[in-house]
Backbone as numpy.savetxt, mean C-alpha at the origin, in Angstrom:
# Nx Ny Nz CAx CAy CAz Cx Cy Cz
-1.33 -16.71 14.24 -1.21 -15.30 13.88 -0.99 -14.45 15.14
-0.09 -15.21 15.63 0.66 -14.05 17.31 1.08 -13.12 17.11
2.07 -12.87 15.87 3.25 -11.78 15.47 2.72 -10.57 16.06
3.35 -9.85 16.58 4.07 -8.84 17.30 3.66 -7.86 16.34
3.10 -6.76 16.47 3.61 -5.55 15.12 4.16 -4.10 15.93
5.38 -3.99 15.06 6.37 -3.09 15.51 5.72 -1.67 15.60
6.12 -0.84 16.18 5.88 0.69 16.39 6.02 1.55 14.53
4.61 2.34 14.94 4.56 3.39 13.53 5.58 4.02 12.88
6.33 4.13 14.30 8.17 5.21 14.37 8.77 4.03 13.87
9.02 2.84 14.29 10.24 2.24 14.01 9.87 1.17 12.40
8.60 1.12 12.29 8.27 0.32 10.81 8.50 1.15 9.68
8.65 2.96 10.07 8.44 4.27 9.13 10.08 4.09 9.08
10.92 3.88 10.09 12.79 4.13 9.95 13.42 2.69 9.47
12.52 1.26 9.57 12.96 0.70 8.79 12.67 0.66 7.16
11.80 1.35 6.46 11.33 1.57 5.32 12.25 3.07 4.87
12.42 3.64 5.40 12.75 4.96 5.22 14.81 4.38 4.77
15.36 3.99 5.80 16.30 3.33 5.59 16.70 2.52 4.51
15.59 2.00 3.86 15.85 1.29 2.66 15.67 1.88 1.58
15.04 3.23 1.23 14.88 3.98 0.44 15.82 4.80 0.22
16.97 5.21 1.18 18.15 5.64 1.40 19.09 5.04 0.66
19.09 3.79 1.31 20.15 2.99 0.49 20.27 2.56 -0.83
19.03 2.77 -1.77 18.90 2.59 -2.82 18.69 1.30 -4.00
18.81 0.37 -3.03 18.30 -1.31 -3.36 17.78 -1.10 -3.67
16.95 -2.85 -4.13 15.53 -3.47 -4.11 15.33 -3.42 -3.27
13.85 -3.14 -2.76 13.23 -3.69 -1.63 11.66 -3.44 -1.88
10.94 -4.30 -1.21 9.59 -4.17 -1.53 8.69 -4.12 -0.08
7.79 -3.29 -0.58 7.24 -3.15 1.10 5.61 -2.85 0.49
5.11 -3.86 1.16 3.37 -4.33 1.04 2.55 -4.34 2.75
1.47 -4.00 2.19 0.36 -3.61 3.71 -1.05 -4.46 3.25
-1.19 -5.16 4.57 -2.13 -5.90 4.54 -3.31 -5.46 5.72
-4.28 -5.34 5.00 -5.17 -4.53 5.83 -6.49 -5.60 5.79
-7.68 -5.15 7.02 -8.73 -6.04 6.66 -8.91 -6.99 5.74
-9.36 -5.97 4.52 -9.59 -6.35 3.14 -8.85 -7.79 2.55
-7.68 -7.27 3.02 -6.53 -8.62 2.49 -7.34 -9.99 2.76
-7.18 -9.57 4.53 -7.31 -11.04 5.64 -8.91 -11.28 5.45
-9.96 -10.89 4.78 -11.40 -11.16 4.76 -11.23 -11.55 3.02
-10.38 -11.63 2.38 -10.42 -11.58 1.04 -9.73 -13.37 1.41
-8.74 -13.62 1.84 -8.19 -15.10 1.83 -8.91 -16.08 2.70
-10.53 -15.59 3.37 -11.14 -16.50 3.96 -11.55 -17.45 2.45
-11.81 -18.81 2.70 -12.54 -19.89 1.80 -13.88 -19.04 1.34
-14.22 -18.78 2.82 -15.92 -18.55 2.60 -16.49 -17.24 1.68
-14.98 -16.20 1.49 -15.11 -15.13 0.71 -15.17 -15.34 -0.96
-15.16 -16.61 -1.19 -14.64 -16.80 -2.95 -16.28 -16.56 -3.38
-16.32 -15.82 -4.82 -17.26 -15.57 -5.44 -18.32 -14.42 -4.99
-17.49 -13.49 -3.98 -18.31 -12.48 -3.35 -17.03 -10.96 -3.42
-17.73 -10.27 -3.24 -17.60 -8.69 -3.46 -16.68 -8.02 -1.71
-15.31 -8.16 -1.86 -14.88 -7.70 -0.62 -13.88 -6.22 -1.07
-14.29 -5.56 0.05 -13.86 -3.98 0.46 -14.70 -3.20 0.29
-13.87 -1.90 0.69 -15.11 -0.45 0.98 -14.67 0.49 -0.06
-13.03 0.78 0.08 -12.64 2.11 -0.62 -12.21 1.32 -2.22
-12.12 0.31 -1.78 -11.48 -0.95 -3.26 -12.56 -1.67 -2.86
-13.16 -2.17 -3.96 -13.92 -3.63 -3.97 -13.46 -4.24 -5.06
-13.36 -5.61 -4.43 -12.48 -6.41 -5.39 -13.41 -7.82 -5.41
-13.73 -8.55 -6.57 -14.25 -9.66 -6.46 -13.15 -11.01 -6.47
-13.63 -11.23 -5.58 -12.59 -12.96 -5.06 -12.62 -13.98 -5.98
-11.84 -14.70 -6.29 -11.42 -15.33 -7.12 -10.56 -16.42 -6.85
-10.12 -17.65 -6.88 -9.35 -18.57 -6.16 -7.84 -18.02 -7.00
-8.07 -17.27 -7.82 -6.35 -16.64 -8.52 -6.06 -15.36 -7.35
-6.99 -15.16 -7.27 -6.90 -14.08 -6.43 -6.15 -13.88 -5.29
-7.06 -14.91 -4.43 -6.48 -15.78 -3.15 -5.32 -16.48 -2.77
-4.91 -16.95 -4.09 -3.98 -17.60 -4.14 -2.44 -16.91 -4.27
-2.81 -15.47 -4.82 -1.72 -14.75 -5.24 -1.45 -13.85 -4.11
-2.74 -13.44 -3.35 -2.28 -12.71 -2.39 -1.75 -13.38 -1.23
-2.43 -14.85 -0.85 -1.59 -15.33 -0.23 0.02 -15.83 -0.11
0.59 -16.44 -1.39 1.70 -15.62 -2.24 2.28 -15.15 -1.56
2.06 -13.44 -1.81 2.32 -12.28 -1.26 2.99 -12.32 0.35
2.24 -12.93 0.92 2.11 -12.71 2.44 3.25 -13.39 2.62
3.12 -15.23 2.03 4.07 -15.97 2.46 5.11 -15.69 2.15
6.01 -14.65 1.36 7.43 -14.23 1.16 7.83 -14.08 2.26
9.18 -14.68 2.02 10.21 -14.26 3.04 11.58 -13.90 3.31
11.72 -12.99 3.04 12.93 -12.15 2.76 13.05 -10.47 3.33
14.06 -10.70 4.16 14.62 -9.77 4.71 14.21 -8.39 3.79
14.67 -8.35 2.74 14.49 -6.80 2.13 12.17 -6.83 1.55
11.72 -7.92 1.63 10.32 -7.77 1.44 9.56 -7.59 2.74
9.15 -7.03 3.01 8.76 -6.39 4.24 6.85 -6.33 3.91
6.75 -6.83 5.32 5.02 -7.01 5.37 4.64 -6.45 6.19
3.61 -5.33 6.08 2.91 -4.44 6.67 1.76 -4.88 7.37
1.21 -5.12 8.48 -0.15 -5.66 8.82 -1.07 -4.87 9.31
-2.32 -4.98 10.02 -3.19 -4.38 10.62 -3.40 -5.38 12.12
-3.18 -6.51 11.20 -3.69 -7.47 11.95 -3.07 -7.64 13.32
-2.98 -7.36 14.72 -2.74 -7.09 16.24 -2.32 -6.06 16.45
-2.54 -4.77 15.11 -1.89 -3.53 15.81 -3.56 -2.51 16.60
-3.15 -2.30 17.42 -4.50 -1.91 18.25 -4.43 -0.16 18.14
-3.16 0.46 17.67 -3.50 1.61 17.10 -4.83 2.37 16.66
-5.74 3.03 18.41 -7.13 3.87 18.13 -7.11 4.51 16.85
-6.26 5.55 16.65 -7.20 6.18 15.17 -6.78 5.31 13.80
-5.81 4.50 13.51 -6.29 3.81 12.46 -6.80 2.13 11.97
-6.46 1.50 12.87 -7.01 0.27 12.87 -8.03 -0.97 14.07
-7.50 0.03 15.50 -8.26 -0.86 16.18 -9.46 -0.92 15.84
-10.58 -0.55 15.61 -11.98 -1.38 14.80 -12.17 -1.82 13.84
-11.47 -2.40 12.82 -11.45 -2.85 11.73 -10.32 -4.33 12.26
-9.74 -4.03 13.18 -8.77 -5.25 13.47 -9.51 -6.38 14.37
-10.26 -5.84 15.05 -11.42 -6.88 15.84 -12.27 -7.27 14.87
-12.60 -7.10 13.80 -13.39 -7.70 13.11 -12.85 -8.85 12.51
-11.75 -9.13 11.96 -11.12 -9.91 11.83 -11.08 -11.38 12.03
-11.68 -12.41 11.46 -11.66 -13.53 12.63 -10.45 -14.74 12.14
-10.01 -14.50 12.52 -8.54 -15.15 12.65 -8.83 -16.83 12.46
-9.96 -17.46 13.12 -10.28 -18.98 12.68 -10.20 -19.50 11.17
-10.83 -18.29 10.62 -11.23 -18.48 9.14 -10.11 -18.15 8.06
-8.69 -17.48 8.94 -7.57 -17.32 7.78 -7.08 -18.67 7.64
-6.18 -18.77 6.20 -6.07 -19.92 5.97 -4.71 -20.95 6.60
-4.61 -21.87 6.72 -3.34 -22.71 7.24 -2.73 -22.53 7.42
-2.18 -22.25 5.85 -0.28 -22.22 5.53 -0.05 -20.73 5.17
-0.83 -19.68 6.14 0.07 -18.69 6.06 1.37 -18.91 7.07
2.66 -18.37 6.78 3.54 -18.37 7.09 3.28 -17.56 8.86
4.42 -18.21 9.96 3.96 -16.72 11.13 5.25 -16.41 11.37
4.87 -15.23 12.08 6.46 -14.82 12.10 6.22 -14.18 13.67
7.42 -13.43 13.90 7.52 -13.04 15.51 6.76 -11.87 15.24
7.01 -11.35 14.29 6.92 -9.55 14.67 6.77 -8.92 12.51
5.85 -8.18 12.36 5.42 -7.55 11.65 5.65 -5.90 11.57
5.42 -4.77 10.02 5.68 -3.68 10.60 4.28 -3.51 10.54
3.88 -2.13 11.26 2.91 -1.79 10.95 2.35 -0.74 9.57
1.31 -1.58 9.31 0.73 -1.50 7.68 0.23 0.09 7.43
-0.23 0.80 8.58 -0.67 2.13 8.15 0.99 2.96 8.84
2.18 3.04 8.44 2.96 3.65 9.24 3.25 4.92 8.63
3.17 5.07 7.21 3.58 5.93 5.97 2.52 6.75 6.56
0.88 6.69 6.61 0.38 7.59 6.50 0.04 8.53 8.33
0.76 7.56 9.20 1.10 8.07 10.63 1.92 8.66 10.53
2.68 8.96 10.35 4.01 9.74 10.23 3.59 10.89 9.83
2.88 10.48 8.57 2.76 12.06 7.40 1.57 12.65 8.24
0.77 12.06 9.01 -0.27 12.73 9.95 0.32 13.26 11.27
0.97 13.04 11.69 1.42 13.38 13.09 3.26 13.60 13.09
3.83 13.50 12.07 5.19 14.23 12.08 6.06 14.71 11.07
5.07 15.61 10.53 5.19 15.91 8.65 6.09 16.63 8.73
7.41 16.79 10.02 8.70 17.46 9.52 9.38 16.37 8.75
9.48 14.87 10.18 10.24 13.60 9.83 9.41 13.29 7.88
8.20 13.32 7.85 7.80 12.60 6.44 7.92 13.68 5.37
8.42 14.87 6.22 9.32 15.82 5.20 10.63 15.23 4.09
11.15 14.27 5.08 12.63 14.54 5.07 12.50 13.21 4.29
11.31 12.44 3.77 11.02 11.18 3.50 10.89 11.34 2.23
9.69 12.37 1.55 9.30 12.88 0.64 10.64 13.52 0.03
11.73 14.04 0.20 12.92 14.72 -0.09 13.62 13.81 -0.62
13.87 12.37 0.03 14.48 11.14 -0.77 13.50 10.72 -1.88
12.18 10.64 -1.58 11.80 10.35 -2.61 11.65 11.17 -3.74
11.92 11.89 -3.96 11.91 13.10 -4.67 13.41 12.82 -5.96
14.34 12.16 -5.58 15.51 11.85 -5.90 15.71 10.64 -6.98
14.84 10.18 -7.08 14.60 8.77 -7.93 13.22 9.19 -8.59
13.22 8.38 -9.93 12.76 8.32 -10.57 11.14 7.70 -10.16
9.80 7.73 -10.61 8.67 6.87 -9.91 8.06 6.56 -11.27
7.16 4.94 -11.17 6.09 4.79 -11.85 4.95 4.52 -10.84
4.20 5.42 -11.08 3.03 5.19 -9.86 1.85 4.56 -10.65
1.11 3.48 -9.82 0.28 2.76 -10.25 -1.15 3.08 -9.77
-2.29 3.52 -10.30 -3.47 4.07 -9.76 -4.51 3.95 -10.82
-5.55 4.48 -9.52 -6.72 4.57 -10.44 -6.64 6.37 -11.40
-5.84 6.99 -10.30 -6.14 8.67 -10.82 -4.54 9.12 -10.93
-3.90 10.57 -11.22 -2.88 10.75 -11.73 -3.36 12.33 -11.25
-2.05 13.16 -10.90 -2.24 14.58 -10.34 -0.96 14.81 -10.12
-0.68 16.19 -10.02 0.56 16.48 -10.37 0.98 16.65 -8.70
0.22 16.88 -7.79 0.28 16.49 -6.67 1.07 15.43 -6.31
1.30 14.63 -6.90 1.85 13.10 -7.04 3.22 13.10 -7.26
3.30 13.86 -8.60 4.86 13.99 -8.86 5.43 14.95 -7.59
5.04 15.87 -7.34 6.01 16.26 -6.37 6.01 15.95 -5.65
5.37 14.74 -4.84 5.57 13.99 -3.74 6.72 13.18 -4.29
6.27 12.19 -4.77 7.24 10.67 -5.07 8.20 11.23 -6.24
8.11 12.16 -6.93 9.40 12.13 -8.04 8.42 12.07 -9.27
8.32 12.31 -10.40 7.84 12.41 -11.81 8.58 10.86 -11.76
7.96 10.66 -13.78 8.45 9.65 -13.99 6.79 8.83 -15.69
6.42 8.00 -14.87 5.77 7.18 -15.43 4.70 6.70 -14.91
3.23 6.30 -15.34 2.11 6.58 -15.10 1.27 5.08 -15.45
0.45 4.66 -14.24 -0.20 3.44 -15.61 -1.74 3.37 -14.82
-2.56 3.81 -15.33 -3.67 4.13 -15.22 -5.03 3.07 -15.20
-5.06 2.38 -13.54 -5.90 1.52 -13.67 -7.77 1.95 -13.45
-8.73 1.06 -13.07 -10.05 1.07 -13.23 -9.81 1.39 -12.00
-11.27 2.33 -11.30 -11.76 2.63 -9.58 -11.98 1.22 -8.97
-12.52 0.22 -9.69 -12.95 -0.99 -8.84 -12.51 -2.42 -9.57
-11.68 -3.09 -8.99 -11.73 -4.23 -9.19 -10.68 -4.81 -10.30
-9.58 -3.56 -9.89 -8.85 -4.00 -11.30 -7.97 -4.86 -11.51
-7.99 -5.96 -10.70 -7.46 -6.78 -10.91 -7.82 -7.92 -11.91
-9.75 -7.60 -11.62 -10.15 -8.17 -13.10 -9.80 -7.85 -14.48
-8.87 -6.99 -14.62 -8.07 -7.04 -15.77 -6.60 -6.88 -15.85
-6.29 -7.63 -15.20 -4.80 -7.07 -14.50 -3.49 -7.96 -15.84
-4.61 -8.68 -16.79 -3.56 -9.64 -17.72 -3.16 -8.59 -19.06
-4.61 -6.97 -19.33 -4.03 -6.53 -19.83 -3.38 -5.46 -19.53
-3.33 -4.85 -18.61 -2.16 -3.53 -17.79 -1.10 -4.33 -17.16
-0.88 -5.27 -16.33 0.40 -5.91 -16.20 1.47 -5.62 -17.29
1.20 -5.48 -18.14 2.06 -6.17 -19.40 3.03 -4.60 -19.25
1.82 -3.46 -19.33 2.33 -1.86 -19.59 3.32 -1.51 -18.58
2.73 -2.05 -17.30 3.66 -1.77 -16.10 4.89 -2.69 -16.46
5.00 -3.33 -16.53 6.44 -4.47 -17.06 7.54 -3.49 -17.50
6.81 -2.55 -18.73 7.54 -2.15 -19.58 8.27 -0.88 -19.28
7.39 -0.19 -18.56 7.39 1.37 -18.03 7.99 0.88 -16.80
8.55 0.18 -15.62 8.90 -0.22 -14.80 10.66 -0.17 -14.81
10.96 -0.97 -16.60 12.20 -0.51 -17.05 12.90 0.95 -16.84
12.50 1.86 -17.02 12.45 3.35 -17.28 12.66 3.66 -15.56
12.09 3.68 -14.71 12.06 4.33 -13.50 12.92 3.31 -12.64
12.94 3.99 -10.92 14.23 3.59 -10.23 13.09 2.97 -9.15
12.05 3.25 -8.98 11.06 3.13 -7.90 9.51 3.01 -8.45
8.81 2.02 -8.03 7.52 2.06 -8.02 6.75 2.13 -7.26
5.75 2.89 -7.12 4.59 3.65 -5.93 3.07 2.61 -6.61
2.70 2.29 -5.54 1.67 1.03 -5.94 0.51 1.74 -4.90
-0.64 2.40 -5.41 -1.92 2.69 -4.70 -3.20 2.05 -5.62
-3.13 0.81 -5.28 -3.99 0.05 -6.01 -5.16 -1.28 -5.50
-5.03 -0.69 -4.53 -5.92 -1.63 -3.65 -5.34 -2.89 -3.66
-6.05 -4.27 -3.25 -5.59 -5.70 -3.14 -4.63 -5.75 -4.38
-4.57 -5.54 -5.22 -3.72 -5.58 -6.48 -2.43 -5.32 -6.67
-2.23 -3.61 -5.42 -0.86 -3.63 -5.31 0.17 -5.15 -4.30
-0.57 -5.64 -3.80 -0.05 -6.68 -3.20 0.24 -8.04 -4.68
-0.49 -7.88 -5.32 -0.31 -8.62 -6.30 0.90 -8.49 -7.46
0.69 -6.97 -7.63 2.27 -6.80 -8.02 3.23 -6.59 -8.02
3.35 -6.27 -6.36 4.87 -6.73 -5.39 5.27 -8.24 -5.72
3.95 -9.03 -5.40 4.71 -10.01 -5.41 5.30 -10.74 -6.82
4.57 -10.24 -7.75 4.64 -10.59 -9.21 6.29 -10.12 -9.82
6.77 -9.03 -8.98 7.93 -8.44 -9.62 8.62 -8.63 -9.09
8.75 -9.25 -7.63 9.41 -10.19 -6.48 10.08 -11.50 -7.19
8.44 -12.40 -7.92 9.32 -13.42 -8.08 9.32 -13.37 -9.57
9.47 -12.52 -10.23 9.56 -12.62 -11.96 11.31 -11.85 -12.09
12.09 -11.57 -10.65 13.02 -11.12 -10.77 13.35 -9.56 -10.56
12.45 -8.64 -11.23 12.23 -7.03 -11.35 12.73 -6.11 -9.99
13.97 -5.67 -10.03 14.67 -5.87 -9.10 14.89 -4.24 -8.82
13.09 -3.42 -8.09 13.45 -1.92 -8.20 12.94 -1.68 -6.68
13.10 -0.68 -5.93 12.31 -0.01 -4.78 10.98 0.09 -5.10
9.67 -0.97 -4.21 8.50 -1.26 -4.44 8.00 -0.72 -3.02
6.88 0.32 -3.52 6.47 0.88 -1.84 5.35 0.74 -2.39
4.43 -0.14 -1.40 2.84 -0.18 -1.11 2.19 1.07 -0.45
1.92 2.05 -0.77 1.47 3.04 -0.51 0.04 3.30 0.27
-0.97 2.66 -0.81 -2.41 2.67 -0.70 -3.02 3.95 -0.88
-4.04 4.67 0.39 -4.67 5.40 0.45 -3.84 6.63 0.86
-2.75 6.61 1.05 -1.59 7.68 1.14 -1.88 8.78 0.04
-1.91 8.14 -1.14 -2.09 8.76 -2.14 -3.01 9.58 -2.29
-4.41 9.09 -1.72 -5.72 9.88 -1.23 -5.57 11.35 -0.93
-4.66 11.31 0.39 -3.97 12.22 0.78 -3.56 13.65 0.32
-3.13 12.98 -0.87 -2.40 14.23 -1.54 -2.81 14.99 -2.75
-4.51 14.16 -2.41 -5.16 14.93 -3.40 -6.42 15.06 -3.12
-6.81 15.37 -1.54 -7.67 15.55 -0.99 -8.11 16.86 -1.54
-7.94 17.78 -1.13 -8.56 19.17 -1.66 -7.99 19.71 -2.74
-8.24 18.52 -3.83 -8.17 18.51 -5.55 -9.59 18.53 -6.10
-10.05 18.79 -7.28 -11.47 18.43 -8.17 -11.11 17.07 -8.33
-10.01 16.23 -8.44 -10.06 14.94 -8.61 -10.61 13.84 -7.11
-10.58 14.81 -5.98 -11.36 14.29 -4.84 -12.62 13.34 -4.41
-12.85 13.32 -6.00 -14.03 13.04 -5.99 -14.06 11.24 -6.59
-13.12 11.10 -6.90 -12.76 9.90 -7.18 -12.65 8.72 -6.01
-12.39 9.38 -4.78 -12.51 8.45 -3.77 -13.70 7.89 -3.08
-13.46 6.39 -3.22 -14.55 5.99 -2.37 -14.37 5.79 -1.18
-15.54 6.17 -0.10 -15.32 5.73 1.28 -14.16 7.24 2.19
-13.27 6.32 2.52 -11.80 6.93 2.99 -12.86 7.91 4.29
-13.71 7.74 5.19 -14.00 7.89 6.40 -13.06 8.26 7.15
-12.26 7.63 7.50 -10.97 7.86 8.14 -9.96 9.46 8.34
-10.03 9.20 7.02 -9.53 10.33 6.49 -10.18 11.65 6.37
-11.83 11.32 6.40 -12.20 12.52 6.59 -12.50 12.89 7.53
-12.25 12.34 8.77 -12.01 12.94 10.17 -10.99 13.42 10.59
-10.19 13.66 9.80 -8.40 14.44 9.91 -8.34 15.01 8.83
-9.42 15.62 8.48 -8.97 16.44 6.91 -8.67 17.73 7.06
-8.83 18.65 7.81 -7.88 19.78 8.18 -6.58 19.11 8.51
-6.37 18.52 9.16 -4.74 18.13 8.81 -4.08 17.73 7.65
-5.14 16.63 6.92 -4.48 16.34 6.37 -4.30 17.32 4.82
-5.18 18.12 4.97 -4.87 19.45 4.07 -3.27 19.60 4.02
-3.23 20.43 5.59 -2.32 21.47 5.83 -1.17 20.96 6.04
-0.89 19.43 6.18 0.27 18.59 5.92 0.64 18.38 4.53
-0.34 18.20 3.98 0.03 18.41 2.25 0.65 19.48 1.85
-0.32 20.74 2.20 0.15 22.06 1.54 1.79 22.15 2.76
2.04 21.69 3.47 3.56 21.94 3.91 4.13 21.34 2.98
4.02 19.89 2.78 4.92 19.48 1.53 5.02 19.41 0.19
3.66 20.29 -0.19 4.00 20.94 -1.39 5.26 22.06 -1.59
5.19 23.03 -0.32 5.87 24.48 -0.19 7.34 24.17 -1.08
């Protein structure tokens, strides 16, 4: 696990670029959570902070999956060697790299997994001009919560409304809804904890051939100083940049 992870700027212009062009493409972020979720020693225990998800060898197996794709337009987001102070270097030393498993795939170079929400923190003209494409296509956004905040970020569209924790433990009966409602839109927005990694890869290899952006806690974001605020767990992070990340919102609401 040497790989290289590319700059916030240049992982944000290769994603941004593909949203332009209007393909398929799918783009997933692997954070702590992921890499402490595919240890052996994690099966049958309770992993994450803002998502808790219980481990499962389907689990493990799918997100690893996930990781091992390899294809030019599927794009993997990491945490894992990006030393970036305000969003991952302490959560990336924790990490113990002995305990990930074998046959993950390695590669030279990775993008980096928090780049969407660097950008929109520190250059909300450029994630202006991001939000403007996305605005242009159609969205089904996948979550625990729903706000209209949302649509005018990513575009209106279609909605599929999962559990705060762990919803992957039911993911055999909402899969099915997203399948269907997936038809209908041009783009899907995935803020779903370990799960959205699960159904990148699920629509990867079942064929489903739309613009897939792993979002995450982005979404948080844009509904920070909402009454629905209250829905978040954890997100620390975030609340040490919450005057910004207000007043970056309310710019791209205007």
């Amino acid at each position: 696990m040497n790989h290289k992870v590319i700059s916030h700027k240049e992982s944000f212009e290769i994603i941004f670029s593909k949203l332009r062009a209007r393909k398929p493409f799918w783009f997933v972020r692997f954070g702590d959570g992921d890499h402490v979720l595919m240890y052996k020693q994690s099966l049958g225990k309770i992993v994450g902070g803002g998502n808790r998800f219980y481990v499962t060898e389907k689990l493990q197996k799918e997100i690893i999956e996930c990781y091992n794709i390899v294809d030019e337009n599927f794009l993997i987001g990491t945490m894992l060697n990006d030393q970036t102070p305000r969003q991952m270097a302490r959560h990336e030393r924790q990490i113990r790299k002995d305990l990930l498993p074998d046959n993950l795939v390695k590669r030279d170079k990775l993008l980096a997994m928090s780049c969407l929400f660097e950008i929109f923190l520190v250059y909300p003209d450029k994630f202006k001009k991001f939000v403007e494409e996305l605005r242009k296509t159609s969205t089904l956004f996948v979550g625990c919560y729903h706000h209209k905040n949302l649509d005018k970020i990513y575009g209106g569209g279609e909605y599929v409304k999962l559990g705060v924790q762990n919803c992957y433990g039911n993911i055999d009966q909402w899969y099915p809804e997203l399948l269907k409602k997936a038809e209908k839109v041009d783009k899907i927005i995935l803020s779903a904890g370990q799960s959205s990694r699960v159904i990148a890869k699920r629509l990867y290899k079942e064929g489903v051939k739309k613009m897939v952006l792993d979002v995450g806690s982005l979404s948080d974001a844009f509904i920070f100083n909402t009454p629905i605020r209250k829905i978040i767990h954890g997100r620390i992070f975030m609340k040490r940049v919450e005057t910004k990340v207000n007043r970056n919102t309310r710019f791209l609401l205007q």
